[in-house]
KELUM-526365 format. One record per residue (C-alpha): residue number from 0; x, y, z; residue in three letters. Coordinates in pm, 1 decimal. Example, Ala and Ser with C-alpha at 12.3 -4.5 7.8 and 13.67 -1.06 7.14 Angstrom:
@seq:0	u:1230.0	v:-450.0	w:780.0	type:ALA
@seq:1	u:1367.0	v:-106.0	w:714.0	type:SER
***
This chain:
@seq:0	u:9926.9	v:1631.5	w:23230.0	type:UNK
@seq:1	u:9556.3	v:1535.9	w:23220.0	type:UNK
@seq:2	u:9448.8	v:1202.7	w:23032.6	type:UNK
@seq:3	u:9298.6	v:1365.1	w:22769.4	type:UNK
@seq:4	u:9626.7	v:1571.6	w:22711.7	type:UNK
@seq:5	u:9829.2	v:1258.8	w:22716.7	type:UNK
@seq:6	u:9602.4	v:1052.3	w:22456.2	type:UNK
@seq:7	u:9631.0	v:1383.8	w:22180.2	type:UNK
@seq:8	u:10015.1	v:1369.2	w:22234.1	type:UNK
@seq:9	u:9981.3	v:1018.6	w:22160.6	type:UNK
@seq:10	u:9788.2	v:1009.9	w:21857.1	type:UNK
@seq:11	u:9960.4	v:1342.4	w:21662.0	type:UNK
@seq:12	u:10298.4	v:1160.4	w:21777.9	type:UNK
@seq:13	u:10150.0	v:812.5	w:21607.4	type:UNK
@seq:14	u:10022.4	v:986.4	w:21341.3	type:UNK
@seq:15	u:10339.3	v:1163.1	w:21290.4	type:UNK
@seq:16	u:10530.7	v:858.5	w:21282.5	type:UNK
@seq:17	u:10326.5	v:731.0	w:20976.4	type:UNK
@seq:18	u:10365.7	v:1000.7	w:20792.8	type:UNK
@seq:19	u:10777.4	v:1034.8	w:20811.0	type:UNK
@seq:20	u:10764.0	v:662.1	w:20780.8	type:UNK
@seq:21	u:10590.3	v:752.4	w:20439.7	type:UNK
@seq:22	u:10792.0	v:1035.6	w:20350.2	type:UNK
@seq:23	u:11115.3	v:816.0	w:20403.8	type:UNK
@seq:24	u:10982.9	v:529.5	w:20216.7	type:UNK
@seq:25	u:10945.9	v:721.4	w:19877.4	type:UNK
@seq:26	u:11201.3	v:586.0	w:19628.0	type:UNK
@seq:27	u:11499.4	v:814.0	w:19581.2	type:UNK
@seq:28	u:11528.1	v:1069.4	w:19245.6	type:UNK
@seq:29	u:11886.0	v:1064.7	w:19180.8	type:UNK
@seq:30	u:11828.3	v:1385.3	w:18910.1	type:UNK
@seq:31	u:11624.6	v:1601.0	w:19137.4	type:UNK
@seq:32	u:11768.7	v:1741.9	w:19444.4	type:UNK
@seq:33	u:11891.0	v:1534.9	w:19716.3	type:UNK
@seq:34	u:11676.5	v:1504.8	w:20000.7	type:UNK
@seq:35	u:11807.7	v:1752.2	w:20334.7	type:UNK
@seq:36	u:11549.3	v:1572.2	w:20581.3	type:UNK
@seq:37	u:11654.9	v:1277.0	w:20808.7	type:UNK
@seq:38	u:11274.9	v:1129.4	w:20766.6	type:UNK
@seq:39	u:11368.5	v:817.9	w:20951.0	type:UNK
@seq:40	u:11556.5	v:1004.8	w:21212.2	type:UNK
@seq:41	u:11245.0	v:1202.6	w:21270.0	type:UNK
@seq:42	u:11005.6	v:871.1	w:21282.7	type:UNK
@seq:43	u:11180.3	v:727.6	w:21560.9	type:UNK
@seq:44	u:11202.6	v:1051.8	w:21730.7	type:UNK
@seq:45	u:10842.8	v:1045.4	w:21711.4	type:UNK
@seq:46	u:10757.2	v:683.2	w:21786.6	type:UNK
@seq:47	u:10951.5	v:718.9	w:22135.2	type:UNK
@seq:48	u:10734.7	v:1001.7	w:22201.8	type:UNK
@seq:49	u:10478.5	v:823.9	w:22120.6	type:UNK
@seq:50	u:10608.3	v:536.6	w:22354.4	type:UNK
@seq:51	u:10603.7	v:783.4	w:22619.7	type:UNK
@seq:52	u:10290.9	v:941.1	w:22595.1	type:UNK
@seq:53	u:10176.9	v:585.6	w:22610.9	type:UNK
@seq:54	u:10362.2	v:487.6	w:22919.4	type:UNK
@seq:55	u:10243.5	v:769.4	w:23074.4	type:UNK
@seq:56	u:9894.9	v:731.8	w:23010.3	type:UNK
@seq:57	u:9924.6	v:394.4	w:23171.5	type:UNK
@seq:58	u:10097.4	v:560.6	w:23485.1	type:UNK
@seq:59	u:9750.0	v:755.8	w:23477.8	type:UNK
@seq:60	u:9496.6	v:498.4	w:23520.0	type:UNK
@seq:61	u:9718.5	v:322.0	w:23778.1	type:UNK
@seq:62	u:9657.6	v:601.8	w:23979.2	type:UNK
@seq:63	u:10096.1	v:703.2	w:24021.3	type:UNK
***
């Protein structure tokens, strides 16, 4: 993967991690219907990708 590559991945998985952080933060509505996502599942999914893209990006400029 190319640098450039690597740095998207990164952000879109950073940015992805704020928003099911937000989505999972919302207070519960015990009347409406329950909620069928795992958003915090799916925010630490994407913060390790995020990790990784990172990590990888370093591996990059160090030339491995």
């Amino acid at each position: 993967m190319t640098l450039t590559l690597t740095v998207a991945l990164a952000g879109l998985a950073a940015a992805l991690t704020v928003l099911f952080g937000w989505l999972g933060a919302r207070p519960a509505r015990p009347l409406a219907a329950p909620r069928l996502v795992p958003w915090r599942l799916l925010m630490i999914v994407a913060f390790a990708g995020a990790v990784a893209m990172l990590v990888h990006a370093v591996n990059l400029f160090r030339g491995r």
